[in-house]
N, C-alpha and C positions, 0 to 999 in steps of 0.2 A: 495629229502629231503622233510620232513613235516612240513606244516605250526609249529608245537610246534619246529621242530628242529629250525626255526629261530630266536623263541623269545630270551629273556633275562628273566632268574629270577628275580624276583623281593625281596626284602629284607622283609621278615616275620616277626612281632614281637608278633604277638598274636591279638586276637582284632576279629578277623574275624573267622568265622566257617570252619569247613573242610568241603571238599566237599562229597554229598549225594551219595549212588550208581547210580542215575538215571545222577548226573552230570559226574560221574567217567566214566560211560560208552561209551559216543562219543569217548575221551580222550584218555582210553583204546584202544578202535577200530583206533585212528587213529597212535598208535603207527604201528599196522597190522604186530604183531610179537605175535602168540599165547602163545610165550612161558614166555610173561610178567603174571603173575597170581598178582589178587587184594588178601589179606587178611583180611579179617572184614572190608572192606570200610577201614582200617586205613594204611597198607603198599600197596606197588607195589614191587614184588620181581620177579628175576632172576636167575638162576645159569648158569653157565658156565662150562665145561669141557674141558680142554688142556693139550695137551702133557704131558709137564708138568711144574714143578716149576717155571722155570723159564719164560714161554710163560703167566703163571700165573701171575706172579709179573709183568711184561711187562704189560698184559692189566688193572691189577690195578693202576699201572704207570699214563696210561693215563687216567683213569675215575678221578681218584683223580685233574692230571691238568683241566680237563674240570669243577669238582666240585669248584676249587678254584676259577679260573675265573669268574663260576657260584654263587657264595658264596652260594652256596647250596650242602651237604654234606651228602651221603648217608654213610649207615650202613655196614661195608663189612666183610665175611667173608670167608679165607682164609684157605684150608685143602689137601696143595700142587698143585694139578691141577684141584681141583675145587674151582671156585669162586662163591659166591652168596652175592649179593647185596639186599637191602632195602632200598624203596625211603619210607620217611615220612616227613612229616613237623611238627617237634616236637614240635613246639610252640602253635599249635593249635591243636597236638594230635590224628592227621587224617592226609588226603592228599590234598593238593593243588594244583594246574597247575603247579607250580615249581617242583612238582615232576615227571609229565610228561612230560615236559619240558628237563630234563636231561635224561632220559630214553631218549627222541628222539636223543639226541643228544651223548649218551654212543652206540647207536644203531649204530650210525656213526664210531665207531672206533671199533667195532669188529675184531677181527686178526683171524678171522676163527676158533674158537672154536666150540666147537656142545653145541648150549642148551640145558637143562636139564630143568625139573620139578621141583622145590624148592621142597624139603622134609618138 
């Protein structure tokens, strides 16, 4: 498990800056899953590939409980057996540790899917 898989998000309201590419990058590296890709400094996304619909629903099942408990709420999108998620912290319009933070911890419940390269 990685130090970000044990924190806790933190409740965002705006106020504070997103984080820079040079801060994004440790952050990144320590997820140590190539297949998280940064977009403009402003998302972190993934896709997912499974069987299908149903293994689908299943692992967005659980991302969504870990985001409630999280109060942090990625962006998901569903196209039968591929899934592709979007972390941003929309109140500041960029990304935050809160969104590395969930990624570490969505890492943790993978049901054996194959990643994919977000399109």
């Amino acid at each position: 498990m990685t130090m970000l898989a044990e924190k806790k998000c933190v409740p965002c309201e705006g106020g504070v800056p997103p984080l820079t590419e040079s801060e994004i990058a440790p952050l990144l590296s320590e997820l140590s899953d190539p297949s998280w890709k940064i977009d403009g400094a402003k998302k972190l996304m993934k896709e997912w590939k499974f069987e299908d619909f149903k293994q689908s629903m299943h692992f967005v099942n659980a991302v969504a409980k870990i985001a409630e408990e999280e109060g942090h709420h990625p962006d998901i999108w569903i196209s039968y057996n591929i899934v592709r998620l979007e972390l941003s912290t929309h109140a500041i319009g960029g990304l935050s540790e809160n969104d590395f933070i969930l990624a570490a911890k969505i890492k943790g419940i993978n049901p054996g899917a194959s990643p994919r390269t977000p399109a």
